[in-house]
C-alpha positions in Angstrom: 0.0 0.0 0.0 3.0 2.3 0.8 4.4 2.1 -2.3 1.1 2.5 -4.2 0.7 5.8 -2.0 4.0 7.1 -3.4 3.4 6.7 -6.9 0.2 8.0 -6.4 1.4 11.2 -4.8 4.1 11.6 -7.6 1.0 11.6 -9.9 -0.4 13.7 -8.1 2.4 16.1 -8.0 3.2 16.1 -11.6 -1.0 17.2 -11.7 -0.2 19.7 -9.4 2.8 20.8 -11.3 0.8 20.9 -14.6 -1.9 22.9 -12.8 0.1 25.7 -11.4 0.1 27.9 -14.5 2.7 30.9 -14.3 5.4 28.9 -11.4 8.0 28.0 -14.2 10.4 26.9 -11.7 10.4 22.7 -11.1 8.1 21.4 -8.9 10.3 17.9 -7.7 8.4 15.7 -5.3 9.7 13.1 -3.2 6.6 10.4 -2.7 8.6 8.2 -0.8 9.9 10.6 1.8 6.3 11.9 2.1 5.0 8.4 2.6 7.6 7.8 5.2 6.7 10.6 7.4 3.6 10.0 7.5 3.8 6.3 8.3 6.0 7.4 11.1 3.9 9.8 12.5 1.6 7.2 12.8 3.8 4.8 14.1 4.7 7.9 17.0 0.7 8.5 17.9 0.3 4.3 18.5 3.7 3.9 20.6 1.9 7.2 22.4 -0.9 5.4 22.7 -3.1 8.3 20.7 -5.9 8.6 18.5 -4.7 8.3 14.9 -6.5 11.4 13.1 -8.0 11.1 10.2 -5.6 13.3 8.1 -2.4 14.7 8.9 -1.2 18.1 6.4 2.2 18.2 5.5 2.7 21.4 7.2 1.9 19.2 10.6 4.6 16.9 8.9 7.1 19.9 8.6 6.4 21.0 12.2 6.9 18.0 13.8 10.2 17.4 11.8 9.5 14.4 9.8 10.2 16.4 6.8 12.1 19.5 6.0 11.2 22.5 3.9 12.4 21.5 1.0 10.5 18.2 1.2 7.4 20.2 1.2 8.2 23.2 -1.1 6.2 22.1 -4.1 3.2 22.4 -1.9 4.2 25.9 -0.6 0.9 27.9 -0.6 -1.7 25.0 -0.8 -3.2 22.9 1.7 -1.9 19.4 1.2 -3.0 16.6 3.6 -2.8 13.4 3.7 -5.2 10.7 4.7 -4.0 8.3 7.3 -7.1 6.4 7.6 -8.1 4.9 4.0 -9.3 1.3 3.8 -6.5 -0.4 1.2 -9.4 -2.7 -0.3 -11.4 0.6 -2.1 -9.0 1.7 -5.0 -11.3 4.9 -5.1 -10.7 5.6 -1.7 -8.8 9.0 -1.4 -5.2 9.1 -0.2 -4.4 12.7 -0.4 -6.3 16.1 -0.5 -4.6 19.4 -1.9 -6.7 22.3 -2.2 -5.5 24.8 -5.0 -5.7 28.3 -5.3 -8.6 28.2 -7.2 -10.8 26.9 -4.7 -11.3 23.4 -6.2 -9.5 20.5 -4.5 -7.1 18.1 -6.3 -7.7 14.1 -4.5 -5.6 11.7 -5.2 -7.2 8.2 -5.3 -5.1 4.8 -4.1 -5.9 3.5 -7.5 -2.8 6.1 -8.7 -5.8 8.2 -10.4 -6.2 12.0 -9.5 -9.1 14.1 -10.3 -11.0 17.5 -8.8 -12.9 17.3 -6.6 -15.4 19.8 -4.6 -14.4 21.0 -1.2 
């Protein structure tokens, strides 16, 4: 499922790229890394013994120091979040949520699909 969340989020973020009309600078997203601190955010909330939330938003991520700035500066300006809760068995289940600047919302789906979506 991990991985599957990656390469979806790297869709996702060559979308996001794409959509982002003016920003000619590149837009290079590391899946993996994302993935990663998220699953070890998790991983922090059960040792804790907390509720697991249902997202988590990269800037949450940033703060808490599972990723860095750079890690998250294709997303500067959006709200990115990821969902920590999806059931793996619905391939239309939404992994991650961006909302853009033009008030729609980009989801990412954990078939590796993206599409908009309304907030």
């Amino acid at each position: 499922m991990a991985i599957g969340a990656a390469v979806a989020i790297m869709v996702a973020a060559g979308l996001i790229y794409l959509l982002m009309a003016g920003d000619t600078s590149p837009a290079k997203i590391d899946g993996l890394k994302i993935v990663a601190a998220a699953s070890a955010y998790t991983r922090e909330l059960i040792a804790h013994r907390q509720p697991i939330p249902k997202t988590v938003s990269l800037n949450e991520l940033l703060t808490r120091g599972y990723l860095k700035p750079a890690d998250v500066a294709p997303f500067q300006g959006l709200d990115a979040a990821l969902v920590l809760t999806s059931d793996a068995s619905d391939p239309r289940g939404v992994l991650m949520r961006v909302h853009m600047p033009d008030g729609t919302d980009l989801v990412l789906l954990a078939d590796g699909s993206a599409q908009q979506a309304a907030r």
